[in-house]
N, CA, C and O atoms as a printed pandas DataFrame, in Angstrom:
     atom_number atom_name residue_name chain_id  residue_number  x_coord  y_coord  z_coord
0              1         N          UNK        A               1   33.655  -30.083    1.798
1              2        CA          UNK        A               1   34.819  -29.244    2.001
2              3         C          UNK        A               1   34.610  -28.316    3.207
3              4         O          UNK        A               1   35.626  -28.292    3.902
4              5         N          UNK        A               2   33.756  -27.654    3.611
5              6        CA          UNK        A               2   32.781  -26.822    4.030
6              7         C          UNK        A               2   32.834  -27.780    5.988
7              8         O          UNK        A               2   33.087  -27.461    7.149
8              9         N          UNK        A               3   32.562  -28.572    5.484
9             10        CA          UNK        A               3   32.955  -29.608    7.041
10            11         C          UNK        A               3   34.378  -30.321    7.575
11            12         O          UNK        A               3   34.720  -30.502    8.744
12            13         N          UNK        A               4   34.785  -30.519    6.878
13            14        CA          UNK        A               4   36.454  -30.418    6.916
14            15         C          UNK        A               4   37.048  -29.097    7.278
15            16         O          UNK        A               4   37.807  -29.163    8.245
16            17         N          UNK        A               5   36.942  -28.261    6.903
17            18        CA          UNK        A               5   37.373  -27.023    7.252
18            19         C          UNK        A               5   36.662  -26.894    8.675
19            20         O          UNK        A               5   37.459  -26.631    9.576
20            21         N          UNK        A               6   35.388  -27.018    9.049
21            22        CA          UNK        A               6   35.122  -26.623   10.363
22            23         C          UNK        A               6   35.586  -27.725   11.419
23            24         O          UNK        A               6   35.681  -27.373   12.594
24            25         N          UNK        A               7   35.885  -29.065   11.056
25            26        CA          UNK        A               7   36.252  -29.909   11.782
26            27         C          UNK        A               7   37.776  -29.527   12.283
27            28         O          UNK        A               7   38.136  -29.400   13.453
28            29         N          UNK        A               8   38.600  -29.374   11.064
29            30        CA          UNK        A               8   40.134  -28.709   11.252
30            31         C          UNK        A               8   40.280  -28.029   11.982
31            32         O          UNK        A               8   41.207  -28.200   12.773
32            33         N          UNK        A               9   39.228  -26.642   12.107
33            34        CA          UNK        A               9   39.395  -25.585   13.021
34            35         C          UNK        A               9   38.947  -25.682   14.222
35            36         O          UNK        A               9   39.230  -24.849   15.084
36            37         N          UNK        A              10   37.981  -26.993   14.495
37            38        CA          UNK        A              10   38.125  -27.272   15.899
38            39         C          UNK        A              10   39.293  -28.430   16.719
39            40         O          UNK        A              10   39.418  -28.602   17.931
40            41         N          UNK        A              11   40.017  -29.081   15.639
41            42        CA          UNK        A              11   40.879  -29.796   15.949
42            43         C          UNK        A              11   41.816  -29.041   16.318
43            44         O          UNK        A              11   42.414  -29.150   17.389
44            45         N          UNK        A              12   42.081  -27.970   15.216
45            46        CA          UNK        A              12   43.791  -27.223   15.967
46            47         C          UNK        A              12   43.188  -26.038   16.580
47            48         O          UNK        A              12   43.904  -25.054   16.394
48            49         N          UNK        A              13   42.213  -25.804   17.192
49            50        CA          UNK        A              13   41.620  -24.893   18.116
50            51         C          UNK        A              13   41.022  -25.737   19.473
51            52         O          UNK        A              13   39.834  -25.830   19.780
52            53         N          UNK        A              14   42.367  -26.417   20.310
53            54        CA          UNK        A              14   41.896  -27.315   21.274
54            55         C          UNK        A              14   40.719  -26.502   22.367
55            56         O          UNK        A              14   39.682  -26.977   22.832
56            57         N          UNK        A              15   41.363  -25.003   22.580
57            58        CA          UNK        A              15   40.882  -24.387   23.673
58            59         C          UNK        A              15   39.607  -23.478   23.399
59            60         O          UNK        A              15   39.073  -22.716   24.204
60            61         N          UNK        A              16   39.216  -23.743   22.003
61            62        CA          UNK        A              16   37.713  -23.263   21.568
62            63         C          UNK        A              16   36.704  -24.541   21.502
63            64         O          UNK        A              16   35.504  -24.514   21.228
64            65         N          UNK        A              17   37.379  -25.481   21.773
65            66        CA          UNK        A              17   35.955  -26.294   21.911
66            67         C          UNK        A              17   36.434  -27.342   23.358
67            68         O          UNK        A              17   37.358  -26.994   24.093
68            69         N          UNK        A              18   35.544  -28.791   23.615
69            70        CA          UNK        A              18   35.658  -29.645   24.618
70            71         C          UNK        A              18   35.454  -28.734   25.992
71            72         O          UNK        A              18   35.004  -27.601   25.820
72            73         N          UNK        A              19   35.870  -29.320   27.841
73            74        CA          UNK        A              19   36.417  -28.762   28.291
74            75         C          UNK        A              19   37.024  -27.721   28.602
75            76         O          UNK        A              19   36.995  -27.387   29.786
76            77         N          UNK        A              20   37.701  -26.958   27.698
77            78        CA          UNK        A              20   38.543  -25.735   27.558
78            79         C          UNK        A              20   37.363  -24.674   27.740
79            80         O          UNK        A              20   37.542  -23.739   28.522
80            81         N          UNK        A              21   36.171  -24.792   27.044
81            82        CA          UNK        A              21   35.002  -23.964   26.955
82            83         C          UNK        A              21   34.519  -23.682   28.208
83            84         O          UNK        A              21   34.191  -22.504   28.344
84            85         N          UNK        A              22   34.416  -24.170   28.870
85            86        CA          UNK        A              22   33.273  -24.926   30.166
86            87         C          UNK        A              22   33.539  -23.470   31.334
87            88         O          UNK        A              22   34.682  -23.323   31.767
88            89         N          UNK        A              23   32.549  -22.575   31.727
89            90        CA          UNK        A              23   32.886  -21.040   32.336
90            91         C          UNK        A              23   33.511  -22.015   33.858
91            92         O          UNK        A              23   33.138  -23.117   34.261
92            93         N          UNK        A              24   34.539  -21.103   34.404
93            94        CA          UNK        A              24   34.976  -21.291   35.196
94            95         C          UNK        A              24   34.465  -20.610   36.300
95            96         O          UNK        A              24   33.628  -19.790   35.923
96            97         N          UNK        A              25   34.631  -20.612   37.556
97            98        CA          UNK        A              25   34.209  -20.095   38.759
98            99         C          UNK        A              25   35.151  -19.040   39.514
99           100         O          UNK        A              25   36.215  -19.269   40.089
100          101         N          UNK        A              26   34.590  -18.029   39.384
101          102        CA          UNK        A              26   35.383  -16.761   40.089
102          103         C          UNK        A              26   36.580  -17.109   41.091
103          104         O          UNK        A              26   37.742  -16.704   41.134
104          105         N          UNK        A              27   35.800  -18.088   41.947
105          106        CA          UNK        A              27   36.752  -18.509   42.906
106          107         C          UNK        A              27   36.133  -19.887   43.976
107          108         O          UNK        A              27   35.331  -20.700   43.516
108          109         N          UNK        A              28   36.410  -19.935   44.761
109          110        CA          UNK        A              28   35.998  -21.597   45.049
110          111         C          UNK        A              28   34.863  -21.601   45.890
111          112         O          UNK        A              28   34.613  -22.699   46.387
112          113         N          UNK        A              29   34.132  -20.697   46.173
113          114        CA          UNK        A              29   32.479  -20.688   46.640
114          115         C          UNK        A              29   31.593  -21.600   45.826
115          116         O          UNK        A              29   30.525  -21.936   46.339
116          117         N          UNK        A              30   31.797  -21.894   45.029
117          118        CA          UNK        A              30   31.044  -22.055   43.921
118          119         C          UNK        A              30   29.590  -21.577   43.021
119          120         O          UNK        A              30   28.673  -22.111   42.399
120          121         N          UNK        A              31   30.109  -20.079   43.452
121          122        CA          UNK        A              31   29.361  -19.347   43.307
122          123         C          UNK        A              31   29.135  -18.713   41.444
123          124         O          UNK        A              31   28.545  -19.392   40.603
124          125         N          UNK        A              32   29.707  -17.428   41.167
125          126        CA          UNK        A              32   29.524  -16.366   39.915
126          127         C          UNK        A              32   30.399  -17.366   39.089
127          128         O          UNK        A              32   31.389  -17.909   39.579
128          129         N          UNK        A              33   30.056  -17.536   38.051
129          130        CA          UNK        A              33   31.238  -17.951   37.352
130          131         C          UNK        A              33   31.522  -16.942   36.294
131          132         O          UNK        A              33   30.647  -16.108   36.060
132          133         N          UNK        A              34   32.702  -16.916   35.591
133          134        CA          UNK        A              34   33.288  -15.986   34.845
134          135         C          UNK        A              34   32.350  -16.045   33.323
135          136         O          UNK        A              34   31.447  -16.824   33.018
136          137         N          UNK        A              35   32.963  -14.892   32.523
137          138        CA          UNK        A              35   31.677  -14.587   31.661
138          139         C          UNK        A              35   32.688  -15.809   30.198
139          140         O          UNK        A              35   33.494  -16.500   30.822
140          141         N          UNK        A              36   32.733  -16.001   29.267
141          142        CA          UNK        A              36   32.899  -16.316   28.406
142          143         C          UNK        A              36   33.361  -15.222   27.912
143          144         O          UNK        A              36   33.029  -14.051   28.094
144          145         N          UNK        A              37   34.414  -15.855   27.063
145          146        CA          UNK        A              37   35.597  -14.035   26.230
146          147         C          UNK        A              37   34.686  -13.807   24.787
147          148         O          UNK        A              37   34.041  -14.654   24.168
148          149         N          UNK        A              38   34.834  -12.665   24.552
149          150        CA          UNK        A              38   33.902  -12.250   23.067
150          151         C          UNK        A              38   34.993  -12.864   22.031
151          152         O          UNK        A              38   34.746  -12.689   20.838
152          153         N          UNK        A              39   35.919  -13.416   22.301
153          154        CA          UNK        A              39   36.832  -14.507   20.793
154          155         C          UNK        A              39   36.228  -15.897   20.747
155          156         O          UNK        A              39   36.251  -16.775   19.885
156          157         N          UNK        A              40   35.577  -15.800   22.185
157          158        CA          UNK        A              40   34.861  -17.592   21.768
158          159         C          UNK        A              40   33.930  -17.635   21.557
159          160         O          UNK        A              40   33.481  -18.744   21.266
160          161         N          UNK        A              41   33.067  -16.518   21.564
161          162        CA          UNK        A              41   31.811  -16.489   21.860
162          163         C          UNK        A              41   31.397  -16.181   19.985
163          164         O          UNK        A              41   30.279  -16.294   19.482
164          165         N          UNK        A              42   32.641  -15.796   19.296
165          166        CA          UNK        A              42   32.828  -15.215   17.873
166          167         C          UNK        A              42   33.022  -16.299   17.354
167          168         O          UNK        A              42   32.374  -16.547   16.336
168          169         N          UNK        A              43   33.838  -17.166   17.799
169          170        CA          UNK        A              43   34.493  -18.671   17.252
170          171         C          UNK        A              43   33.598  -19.606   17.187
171          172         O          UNK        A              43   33.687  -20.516   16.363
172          173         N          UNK        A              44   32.411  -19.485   18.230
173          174        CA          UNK        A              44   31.657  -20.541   17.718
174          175         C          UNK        A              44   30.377  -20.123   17.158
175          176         O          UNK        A              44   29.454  -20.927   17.030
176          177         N          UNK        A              45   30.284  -18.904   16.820
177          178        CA          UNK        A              45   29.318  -18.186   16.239
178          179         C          UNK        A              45   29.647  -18.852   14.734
179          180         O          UNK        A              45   28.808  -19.432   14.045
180          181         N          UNK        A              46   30.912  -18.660   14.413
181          182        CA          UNK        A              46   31.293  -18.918   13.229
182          183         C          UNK        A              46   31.200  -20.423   12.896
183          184         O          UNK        A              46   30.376  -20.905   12.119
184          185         N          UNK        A              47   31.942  -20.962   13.431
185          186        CA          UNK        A              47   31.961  -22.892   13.939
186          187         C          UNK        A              47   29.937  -22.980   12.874
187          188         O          UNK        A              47   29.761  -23.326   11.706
188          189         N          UNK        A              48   28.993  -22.583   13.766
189          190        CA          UNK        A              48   28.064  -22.869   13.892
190          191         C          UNK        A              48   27.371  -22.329   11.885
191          192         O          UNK        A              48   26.406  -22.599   11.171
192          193         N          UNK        A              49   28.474  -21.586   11.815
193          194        CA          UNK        A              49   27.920  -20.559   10.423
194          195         C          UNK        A              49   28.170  -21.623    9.487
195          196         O          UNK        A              49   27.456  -21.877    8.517
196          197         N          UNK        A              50   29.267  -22.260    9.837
197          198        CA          UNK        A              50   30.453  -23.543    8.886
198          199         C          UNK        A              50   28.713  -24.665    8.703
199          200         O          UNK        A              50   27.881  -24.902    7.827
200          201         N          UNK        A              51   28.975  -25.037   10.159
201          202        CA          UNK        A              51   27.710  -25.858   10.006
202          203         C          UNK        A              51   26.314  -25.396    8.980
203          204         O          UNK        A              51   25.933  -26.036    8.001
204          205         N          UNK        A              52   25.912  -24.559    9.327
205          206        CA          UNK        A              52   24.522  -24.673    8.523
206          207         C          UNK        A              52   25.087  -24.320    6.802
207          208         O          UNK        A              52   24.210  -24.457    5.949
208          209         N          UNK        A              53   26.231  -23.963    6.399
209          210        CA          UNK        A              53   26.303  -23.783    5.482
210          211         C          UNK        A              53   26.453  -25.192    4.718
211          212         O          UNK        A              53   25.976  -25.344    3.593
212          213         N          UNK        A              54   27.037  -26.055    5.289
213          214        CA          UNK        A              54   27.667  -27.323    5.211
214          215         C          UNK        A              54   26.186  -28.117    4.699
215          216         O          UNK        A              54   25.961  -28.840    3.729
216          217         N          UNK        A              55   25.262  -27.602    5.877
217          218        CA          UNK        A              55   24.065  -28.315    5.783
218          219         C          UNK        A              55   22.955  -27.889    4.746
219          220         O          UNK        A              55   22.000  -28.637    4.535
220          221         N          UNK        A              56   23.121  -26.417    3.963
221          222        CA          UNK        A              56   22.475  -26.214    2.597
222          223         C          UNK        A              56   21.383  -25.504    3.783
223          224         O          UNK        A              56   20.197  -25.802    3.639
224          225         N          UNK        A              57   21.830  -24.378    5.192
225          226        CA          UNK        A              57   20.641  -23.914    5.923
226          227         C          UNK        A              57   20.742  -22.417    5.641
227          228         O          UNK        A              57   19.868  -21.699    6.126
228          229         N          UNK        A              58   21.823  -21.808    4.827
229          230        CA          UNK        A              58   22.045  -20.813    4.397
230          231         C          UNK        A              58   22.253  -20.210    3.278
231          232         O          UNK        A              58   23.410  -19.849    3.064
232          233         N          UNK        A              59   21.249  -19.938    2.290
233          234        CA          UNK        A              59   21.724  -19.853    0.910
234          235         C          UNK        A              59   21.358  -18.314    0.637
235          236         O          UNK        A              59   20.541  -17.702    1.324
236          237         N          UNK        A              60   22.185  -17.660   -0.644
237          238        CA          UNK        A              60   23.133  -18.348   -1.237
238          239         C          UNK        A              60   24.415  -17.745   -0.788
239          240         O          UNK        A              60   24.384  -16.653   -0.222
240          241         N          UNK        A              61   25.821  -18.519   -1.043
241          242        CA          UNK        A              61   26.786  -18.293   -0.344
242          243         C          UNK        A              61   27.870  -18.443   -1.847
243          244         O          UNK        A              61   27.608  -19.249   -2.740
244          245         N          UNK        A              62   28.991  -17.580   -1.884
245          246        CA          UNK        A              62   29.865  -17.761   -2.567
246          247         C          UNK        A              62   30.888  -18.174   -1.434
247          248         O          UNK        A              62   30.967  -17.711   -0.296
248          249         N          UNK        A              63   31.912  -19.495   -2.231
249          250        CA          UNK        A              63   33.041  -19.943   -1.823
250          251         C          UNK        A              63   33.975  -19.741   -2.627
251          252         O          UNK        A              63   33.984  -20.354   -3.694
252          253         N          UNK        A              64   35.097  -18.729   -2.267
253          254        CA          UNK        A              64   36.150  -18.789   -3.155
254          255         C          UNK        A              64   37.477  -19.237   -2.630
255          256         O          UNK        A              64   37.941  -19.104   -1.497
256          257         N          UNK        A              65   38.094  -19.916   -3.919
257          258        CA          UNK        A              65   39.158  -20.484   -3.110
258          259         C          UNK        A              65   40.429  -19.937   -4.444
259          260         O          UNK        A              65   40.589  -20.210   -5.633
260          261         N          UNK        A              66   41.228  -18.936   -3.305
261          262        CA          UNK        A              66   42.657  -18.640   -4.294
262          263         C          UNK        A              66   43.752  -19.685   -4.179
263          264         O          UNK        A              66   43.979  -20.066   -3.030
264          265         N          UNK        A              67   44.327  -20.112   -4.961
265          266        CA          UNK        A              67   45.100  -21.205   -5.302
266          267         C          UNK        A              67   46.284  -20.872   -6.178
267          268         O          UNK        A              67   46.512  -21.173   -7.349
268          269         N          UNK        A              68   47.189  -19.957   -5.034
269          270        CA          UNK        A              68   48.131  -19.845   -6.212
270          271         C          UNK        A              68   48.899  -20.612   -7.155
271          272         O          UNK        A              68   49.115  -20.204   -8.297
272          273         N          UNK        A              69   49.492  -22.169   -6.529
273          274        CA          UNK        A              69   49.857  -23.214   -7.384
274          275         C          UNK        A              69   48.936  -24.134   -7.947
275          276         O          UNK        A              69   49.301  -25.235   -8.360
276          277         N          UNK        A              70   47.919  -23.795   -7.979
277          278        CA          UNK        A              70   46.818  -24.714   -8.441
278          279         C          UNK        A              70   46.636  -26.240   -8.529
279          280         O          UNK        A              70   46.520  -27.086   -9.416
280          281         N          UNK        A              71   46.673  -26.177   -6.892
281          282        CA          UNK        A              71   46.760  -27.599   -6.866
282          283         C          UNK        A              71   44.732  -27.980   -6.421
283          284         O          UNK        A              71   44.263  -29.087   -6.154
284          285         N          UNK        A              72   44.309  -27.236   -6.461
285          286        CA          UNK        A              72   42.898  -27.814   -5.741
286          287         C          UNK        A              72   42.202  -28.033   -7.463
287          288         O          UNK        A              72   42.360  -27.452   -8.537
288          289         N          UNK        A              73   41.416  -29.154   -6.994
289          290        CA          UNK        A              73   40.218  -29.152   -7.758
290          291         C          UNK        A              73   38.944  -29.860   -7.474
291          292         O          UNK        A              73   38.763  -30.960   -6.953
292          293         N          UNK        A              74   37.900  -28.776   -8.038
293          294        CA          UNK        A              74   36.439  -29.131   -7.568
294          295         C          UNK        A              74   35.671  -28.759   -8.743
295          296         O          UNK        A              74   35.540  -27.913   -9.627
296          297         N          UNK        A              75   34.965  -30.532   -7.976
297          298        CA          UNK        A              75   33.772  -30.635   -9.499
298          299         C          UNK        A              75   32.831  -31.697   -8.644
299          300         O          UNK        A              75   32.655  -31.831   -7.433
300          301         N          UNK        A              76   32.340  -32.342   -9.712
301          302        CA          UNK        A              76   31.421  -33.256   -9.540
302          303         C          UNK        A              76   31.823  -34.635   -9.315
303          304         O          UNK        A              76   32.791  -35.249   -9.763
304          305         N          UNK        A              77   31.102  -34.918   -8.711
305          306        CA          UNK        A              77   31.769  -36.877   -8.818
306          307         C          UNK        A              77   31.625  -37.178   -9.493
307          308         O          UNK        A              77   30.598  -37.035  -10.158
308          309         N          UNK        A              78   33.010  -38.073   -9.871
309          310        CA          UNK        A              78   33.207  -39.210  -10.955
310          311         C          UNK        A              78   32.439  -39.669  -11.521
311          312         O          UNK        A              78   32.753  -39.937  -12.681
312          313         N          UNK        A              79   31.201  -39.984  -11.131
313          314        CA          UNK        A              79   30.447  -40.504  -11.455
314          315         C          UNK        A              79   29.605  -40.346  -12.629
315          316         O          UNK        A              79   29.192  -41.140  -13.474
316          317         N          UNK        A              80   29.409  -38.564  -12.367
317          318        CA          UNK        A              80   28.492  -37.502  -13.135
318          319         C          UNK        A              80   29.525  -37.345  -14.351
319          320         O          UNK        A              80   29.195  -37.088  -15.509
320          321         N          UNK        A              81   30.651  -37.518  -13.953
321          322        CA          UNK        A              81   31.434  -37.117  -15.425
322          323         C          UNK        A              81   32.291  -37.689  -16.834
323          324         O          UNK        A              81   33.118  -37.278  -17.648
324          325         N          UNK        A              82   31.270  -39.267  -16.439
325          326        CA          UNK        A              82   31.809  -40.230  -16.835
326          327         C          UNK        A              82   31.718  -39.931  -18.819
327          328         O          UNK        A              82   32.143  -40.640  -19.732
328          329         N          UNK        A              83   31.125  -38.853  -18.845
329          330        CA          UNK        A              83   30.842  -38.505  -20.460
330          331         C          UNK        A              83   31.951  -37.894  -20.684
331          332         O          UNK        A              83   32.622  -38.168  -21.679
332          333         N          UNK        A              84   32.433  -36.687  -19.529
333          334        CA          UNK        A              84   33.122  -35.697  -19.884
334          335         C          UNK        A              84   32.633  -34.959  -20.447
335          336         O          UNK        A              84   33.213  -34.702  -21.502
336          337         N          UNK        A              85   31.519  -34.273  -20.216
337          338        CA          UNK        A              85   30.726  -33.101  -21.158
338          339         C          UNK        A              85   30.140  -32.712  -19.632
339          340         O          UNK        A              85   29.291  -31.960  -20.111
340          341         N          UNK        A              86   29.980  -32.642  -18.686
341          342        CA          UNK        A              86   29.228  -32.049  -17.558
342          343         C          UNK        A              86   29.917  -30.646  -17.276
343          344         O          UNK        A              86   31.100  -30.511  -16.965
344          345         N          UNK        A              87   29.208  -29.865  -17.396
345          346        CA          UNK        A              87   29.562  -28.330  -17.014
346          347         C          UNK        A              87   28.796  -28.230  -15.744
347          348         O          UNK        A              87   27.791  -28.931  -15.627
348          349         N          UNK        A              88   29.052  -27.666  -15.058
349          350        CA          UNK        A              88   28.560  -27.465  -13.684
350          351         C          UNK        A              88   28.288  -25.631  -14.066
351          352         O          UNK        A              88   29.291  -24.942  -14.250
352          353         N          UNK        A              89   26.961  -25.018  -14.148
353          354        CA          UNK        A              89   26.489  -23.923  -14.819
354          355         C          UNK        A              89   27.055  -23.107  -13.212
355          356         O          UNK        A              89   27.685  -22.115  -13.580
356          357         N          UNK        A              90   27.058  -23.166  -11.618
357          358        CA          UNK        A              90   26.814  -22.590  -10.480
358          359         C          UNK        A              90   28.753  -22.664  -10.435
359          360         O          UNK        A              90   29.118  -22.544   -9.265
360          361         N          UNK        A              91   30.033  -22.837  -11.478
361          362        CA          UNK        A              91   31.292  -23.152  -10.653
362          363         C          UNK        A              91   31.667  -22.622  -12.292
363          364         O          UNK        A              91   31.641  -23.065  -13.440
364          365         N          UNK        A              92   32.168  -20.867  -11.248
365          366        CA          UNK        A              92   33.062  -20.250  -12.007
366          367         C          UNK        A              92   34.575  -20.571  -11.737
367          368         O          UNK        A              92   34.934  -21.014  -10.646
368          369         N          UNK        A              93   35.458  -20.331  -12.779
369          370        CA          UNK        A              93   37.035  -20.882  -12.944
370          371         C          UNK        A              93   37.440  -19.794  -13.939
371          372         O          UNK        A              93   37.151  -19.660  -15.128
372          373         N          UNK        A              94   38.142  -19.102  -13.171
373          374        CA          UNK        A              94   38.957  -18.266  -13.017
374          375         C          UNK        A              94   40.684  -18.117  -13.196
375          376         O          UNK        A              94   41.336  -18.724  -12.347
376          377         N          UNK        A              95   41.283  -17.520  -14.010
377          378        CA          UNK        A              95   42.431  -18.246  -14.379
378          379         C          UNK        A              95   43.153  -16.734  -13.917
379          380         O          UNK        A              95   42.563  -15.721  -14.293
380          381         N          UNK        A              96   44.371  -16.582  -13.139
381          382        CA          UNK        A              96   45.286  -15.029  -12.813
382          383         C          UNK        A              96   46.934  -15.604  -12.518
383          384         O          UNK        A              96   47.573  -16.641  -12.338
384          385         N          UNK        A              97   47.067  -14.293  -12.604
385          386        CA          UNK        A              97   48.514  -14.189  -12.550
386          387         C          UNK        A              97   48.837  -14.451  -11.107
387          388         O          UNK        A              97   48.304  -13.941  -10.121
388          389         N          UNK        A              98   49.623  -15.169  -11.149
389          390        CA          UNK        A              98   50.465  -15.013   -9.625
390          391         C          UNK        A              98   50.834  -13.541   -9.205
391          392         O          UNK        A              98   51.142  -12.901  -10.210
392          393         N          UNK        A              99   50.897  -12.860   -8.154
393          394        CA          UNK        A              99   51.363  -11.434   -7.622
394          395         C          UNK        A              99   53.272  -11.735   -7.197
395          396         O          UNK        A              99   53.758  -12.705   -6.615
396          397         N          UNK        A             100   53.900  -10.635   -7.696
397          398        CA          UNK        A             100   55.080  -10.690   -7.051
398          399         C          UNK        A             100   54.980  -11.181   -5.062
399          400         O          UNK        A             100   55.777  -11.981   -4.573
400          401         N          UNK        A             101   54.309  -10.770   -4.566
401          402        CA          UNK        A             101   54.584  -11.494   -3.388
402          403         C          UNK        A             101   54.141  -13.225   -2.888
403          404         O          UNK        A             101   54.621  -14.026   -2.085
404          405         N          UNK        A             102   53.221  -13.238   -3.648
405          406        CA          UNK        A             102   52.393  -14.710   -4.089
406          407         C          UNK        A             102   54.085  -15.689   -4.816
407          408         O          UNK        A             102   54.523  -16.768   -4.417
408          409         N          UNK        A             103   54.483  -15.059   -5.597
409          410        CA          UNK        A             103   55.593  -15.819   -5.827
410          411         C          UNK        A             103   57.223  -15.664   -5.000
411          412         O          UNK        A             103   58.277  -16.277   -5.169
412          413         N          UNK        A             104   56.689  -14.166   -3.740
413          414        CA          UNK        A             104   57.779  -14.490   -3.157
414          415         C          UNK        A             104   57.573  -15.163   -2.187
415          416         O          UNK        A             104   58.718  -15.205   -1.735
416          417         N          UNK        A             105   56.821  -15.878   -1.336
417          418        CA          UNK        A             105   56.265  -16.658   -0.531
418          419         C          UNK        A             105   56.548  -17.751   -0.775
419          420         O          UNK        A             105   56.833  -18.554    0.113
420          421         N          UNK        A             106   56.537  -18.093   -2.229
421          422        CA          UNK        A             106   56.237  -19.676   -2.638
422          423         C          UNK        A             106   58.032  -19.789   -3.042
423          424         O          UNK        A             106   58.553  -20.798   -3.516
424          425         N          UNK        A             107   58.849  -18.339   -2.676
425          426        CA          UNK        A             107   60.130  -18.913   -2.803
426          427         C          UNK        A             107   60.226  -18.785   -4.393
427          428         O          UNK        A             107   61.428  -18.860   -4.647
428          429         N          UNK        A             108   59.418  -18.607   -5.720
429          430        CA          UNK        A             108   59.691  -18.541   -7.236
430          431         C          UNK        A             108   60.369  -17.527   -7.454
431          432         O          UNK        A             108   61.357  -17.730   -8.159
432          433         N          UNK        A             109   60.167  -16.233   -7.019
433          434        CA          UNK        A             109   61.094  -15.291   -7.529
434          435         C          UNK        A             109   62.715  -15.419   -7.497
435          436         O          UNK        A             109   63.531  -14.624   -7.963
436          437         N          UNK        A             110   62.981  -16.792   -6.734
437          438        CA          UNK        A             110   64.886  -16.806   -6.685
438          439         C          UNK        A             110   64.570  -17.714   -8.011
439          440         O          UNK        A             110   65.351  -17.591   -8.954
440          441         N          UNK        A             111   63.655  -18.466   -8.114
441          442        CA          UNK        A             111   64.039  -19.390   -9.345
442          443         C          UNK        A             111   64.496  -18.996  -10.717
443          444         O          UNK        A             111   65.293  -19.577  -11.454
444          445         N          UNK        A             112   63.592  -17.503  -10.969
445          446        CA          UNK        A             112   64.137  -17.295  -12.193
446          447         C          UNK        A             112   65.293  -16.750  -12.650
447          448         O          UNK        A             112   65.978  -16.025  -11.929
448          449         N          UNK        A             113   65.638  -17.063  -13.966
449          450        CA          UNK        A             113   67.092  -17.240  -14.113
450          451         C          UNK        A             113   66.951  -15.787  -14.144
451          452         O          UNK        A             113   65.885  -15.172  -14.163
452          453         N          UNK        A             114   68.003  -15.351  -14.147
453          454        CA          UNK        A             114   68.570  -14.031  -14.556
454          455         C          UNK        A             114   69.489  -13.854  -15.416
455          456         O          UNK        A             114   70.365  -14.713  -15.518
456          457         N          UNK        A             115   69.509  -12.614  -16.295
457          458        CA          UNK        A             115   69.857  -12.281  -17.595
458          459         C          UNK        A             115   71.561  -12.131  -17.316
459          460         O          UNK        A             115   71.605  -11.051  -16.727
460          461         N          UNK        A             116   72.663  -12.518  -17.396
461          462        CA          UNK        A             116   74.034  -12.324  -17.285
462          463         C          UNK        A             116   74.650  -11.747  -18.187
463          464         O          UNK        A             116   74.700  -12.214  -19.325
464          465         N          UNK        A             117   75.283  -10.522  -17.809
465          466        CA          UNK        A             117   76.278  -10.338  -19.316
466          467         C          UNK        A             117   77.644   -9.985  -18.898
467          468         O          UNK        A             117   78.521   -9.804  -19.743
């Protein structure tokens, strides 16, 4: 998950990675070239954080993921759970209320009916 996410963010971040990176030259001497901006220099600080976490080079790390419609789920492979008794002891699940703005975002607050008299 952990690499997907850093892959994504270099896909729709064309001008933080490839080419786009590469310091440019003050001007056509080909001399000083320009410094690198402190947003890229942050971006791939982070990029690089994605990586070693991905790679088990940084422990320990909490990942939380809010899900207001609860569509995600994470566990173990299929494989491991072919009993249906596998608890995973390290993957807390957490159950909350949606927030009035959490449901005005998602557009629910027009859904509910309202009381008429």
């Amino acid at each position: 998950l952990i690499r997907r996410m850093k892959e994504r963010l270099e896909s729709a971040n064309p001008f933080g990675t490839g080419d786009s990176v590469v310091r440019q030259h003050w001007s056509n001497d080909g001399e000083a070239f320009s410094k690198p901006k402190p947003n890229l220099a942050r971006f791939h600080s982070f990029l690089q954080t994605l990586n070693d976490l991905s790679d088990g080079k940084r422990f320990p790390f909490t990942f939380q993921i809010t899900d207001p419609l609860s569509n995600s789920f994470i566990g173990p492979p299929p494989m491991i759970t072919m009993d249906n008794h596998y608890v995973d002891p390290s993957l807390t699940v957490e159950e909350f209320e949606r927030t009035f703005e959490q449901n005005e975002m998602l557009g629910l607050n027009d859904m509910l009916p309202k009381q008429r008299k």
